[in-house]
VEXDREN-207665 format. One record per residue (C-alpha): residue number from 0; residue in three letters; x, y, z. Coordinates in Angstrom, 2 decimals, always signed. Example, Ala and Ser with C-alpha at 12.3 -4.5 7.8 and 13.67 -1.06 7.14 Angstrom:
[0 "ALA" [+12.30 -4.50 +7.80]]
[1 "SER" [+13.67 -1.06 +7.14]]
REM end
This chain:
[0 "UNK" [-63.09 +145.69 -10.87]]
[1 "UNK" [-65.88 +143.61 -12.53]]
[2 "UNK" [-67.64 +140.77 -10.62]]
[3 "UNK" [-65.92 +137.52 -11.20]]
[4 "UNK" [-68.59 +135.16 -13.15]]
[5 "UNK" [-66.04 +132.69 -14.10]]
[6 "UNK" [-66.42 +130.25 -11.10]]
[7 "UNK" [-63.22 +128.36 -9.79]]
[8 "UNK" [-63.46 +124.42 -9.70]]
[9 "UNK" [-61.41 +121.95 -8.22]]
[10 "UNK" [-60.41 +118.27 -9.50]]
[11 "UNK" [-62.92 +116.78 -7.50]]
[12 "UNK" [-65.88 +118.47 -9.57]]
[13 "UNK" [-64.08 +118.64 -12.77]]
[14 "UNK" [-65.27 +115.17 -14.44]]
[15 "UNK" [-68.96 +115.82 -12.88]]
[16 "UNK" [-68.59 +119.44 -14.42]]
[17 "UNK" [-67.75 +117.63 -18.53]]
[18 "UNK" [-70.35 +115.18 -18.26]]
[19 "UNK" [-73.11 +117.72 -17.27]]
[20 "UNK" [-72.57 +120.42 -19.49]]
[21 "UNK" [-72.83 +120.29 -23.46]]
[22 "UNK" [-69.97 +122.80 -24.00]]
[23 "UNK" [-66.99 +124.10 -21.39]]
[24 "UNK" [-64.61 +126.09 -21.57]]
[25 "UNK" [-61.73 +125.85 -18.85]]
[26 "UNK" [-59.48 +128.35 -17.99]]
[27 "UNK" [-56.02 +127.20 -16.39]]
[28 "UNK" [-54.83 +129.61 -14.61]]
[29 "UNK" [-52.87 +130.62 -11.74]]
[30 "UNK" [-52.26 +133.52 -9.18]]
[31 "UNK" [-48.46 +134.62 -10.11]]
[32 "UNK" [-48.96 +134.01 -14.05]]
[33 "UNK" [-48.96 +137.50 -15.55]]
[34 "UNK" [-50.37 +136.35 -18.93]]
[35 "UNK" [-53.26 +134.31 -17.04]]
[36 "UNK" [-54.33 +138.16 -16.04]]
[37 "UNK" [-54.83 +139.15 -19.18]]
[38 "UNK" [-56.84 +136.26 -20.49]]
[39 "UNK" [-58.91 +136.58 -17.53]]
[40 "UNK" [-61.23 +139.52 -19.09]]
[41 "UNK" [-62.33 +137.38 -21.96]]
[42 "UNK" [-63.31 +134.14 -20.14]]
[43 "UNK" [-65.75 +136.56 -18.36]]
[44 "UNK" [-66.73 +138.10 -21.60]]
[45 "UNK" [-67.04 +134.71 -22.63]]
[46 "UNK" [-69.52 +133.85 -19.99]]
[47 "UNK" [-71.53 +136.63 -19.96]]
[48 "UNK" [-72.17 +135.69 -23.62]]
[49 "UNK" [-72.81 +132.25 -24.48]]
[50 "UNK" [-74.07 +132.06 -20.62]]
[51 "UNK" [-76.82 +128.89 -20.97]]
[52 "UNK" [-74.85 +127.54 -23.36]]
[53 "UNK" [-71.69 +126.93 -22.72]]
[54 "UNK" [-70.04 +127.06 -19.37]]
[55 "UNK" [-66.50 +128.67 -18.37]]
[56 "UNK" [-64.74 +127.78 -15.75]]
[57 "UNK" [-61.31 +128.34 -13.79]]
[58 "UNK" [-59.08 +125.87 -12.88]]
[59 "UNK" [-56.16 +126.78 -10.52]]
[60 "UNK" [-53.09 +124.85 -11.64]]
[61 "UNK" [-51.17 +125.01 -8.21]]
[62 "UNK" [-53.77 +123.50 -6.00]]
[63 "UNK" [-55.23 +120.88 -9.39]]
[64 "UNK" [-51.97 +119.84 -10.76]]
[65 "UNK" [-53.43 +116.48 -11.39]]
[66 "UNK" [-56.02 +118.13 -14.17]]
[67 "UNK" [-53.22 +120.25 -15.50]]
[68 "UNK" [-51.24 +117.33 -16.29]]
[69 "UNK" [-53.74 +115.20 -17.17]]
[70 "UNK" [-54.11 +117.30 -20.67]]
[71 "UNK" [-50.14 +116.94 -21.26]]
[72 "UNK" [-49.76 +120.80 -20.50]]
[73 "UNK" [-47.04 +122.16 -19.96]]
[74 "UNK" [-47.62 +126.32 -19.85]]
[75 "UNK" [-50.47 +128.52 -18.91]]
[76 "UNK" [-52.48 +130.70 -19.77]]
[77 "UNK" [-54.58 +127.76 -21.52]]
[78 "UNK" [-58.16 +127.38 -22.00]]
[79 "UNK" [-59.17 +123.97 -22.68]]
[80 "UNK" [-62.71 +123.47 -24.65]]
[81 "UNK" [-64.64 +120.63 -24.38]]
[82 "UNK" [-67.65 +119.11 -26.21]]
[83 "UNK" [-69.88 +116.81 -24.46]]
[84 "UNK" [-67.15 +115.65 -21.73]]
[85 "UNK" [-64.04 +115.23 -25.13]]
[86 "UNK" [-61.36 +117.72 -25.25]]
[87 "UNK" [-62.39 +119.72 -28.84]]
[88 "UNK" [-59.81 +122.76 -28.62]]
[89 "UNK" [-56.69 +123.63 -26.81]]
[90 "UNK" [-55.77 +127.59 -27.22]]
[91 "UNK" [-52.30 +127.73 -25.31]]
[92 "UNK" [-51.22 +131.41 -24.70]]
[93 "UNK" [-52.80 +135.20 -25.23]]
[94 "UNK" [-55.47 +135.11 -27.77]]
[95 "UNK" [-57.74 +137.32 -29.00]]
[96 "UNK" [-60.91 +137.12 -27.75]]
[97 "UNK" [-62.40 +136.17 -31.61]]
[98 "UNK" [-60.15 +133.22 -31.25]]
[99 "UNK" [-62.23 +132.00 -28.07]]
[100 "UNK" [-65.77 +133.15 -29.22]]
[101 "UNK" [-64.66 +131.15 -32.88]]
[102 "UNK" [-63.60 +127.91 -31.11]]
[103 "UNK" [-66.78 +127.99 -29.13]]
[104 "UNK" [-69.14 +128.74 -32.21]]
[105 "UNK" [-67.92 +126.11 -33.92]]
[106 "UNK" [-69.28 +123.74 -31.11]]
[107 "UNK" [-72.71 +125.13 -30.52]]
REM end
């Protein structure tokens, strides 16, 4: 298996993490989610490709509930975009990877 690049962060560095990077892309995710696994592969192909300009992080829901629910979710896998610290996309689900790559195009 690949090396993960996608780092994990926890609450405590999330806020820091929006107001220091342009664009990022956050990953909820979780251990026992089955989906989560699949969307996994694309964050880090996500990474690897717009790395220095956008970042894409991990967040795990069970130990960060307070982040998850912060964003009214309700069901993972979701990756969260953000543009300069405000929530800009919400993709809820398996996408394709296009649908990532597209949402963060359109904020570069």
């Amino acid at each position: 298996m690949s090396t993960d690049t996608v780092a994990y962060v926890e609450e405590s560095e999330f806020d820091a993490l929006l107001s220091n990077e342009k664009v990022v892309v956050v990953d909820f995710t979780a251990t026992w989610c089955g989906p989560c696994r699949l969307v996994s592969p694309l964050m880090e192909q996500l990474a690897v490709e717009y790395e220095g300009r956008a970042s894409v992080v991990k967040v795990d829901v069970d130990n960060n509930k307070p982040v998850f629910k912060r964003f009214g979710l309700r069901s993972i896998p979701a990756v969260l975009i953000f543009k300069d610290g405000e929530l800009a996309e919400t993709i809820v689900g398996v996408s394709p990877y296009e649908q990532f790559s597209g949402a963060v195009d359109k904020l570069l």
